[in-house]
N, C-alpha and C positions, 0 to 999 in steps of 0.2 A: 504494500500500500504506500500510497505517496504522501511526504510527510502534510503538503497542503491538509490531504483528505483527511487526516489525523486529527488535524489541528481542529478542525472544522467540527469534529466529531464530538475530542474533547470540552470546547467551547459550547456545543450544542449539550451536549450533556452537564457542565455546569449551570446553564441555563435552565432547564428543567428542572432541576435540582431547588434551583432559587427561587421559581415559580412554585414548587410545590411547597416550599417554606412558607414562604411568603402567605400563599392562601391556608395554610396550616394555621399562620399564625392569625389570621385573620376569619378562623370558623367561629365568629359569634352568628347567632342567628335571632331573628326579631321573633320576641315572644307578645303572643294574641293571652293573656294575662287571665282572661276567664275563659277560655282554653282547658286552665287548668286549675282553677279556682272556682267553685260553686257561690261561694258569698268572700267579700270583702270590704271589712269595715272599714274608712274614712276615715279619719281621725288628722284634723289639723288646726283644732283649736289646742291652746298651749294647757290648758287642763286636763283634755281628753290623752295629750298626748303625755304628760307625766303619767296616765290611770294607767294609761296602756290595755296588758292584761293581767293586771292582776287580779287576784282573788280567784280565778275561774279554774278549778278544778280538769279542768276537761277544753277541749275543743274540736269539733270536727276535722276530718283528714285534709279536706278539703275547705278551709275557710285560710284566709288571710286577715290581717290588720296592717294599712297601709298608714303608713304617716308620712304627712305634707308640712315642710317647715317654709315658712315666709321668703326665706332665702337659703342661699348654700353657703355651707359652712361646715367645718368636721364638727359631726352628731356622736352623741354617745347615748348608748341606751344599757339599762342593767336592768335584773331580775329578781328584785327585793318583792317580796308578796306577790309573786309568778309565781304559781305550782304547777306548770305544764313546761316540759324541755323545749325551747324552742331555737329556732334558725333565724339570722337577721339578713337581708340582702340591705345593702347602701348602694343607691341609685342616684349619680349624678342628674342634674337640670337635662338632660336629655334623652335621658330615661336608661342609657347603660349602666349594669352592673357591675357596679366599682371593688365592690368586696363581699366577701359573704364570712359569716359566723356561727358557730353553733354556742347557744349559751344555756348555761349551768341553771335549774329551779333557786328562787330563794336567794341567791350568792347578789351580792349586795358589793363586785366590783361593777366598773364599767368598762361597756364592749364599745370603744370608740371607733369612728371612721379614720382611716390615716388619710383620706383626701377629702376634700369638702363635697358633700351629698345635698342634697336637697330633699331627697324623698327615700324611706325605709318600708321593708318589707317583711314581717314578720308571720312565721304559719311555725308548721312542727317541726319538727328536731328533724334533718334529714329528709323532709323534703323536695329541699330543690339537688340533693345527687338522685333523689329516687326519679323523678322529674328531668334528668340530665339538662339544667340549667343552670350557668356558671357564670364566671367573671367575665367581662368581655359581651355578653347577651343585652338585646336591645328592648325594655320592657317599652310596650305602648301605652304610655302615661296616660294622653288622651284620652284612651277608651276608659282606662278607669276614673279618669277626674269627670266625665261625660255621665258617671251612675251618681256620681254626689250632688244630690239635689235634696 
């Protein structure tokens, strides 16, 4: 083979490579958010959003508790007077999933944002791996701000 054709080959084969990277790195996918959620509570007043969920023994598999903060900013949320394990997603103003946590019943530290969020998403422990939805996923804010009425 002639070393042109090589070269050619080589190059063409790193390229592929990078392409395949490249959209690896970029497999977020847009999530339709009652899809996968039967009920989700609204919570954006600054009182509802201290209650959270506490006291509630129990919750559906399928329900969420959305919180909407005025602005963005790194959010922390903790589990003082929670008795259900739950999952936090932090969702920057655009609706992608910035980070996600699993938090402890009861435990009275806080589970902070390390980039500024805007909107959180809280349902059950595990969850969103059962649901294979991750960091980098594009929630449709809209549709949910569209049910708070």
């Amino acid at each position: 083979m002639s070393r042109l054709y090589l070269n050619f080959v080589q190059k063409s084969f790193k390229y592929l490579i990078l392409l395949i990277h490249v959209n690896y790195l970029d497999a977020s996918k847009d999530i339709h958010i009652y899809e996968y959620l039967d009920e989700i509570e609204i919570v954006s007043k600054l009182e509802d959003r201290k209650k959270g969920l506490m006291y509630r023994e129990t919750i559906p598999d399928n329900y969420g508790m959305f919180f909407v903060w005025p602005y963005e900013k790194k959010q922390c949320m903790w589990m003082k007077d929670t008795y259900v394990p739950l999952s936090v997603a932090y969702i920057d103003g655009k609706g992608k999933i910035i980070e996600i946590y699993d938090m402890v019943p009861l435990s009275k530290n806080s589970v902070c944002s390390i980039k500024a969020s805007k909107y959180a998403l809280e349902v059950n422990s595990g969850w969103f791996d059962k649901n294979e939805i991750m960091t980098g996923d594009v929630i449709k804010i809209k549709e949910i701000l569209s049910h708070d009425k």
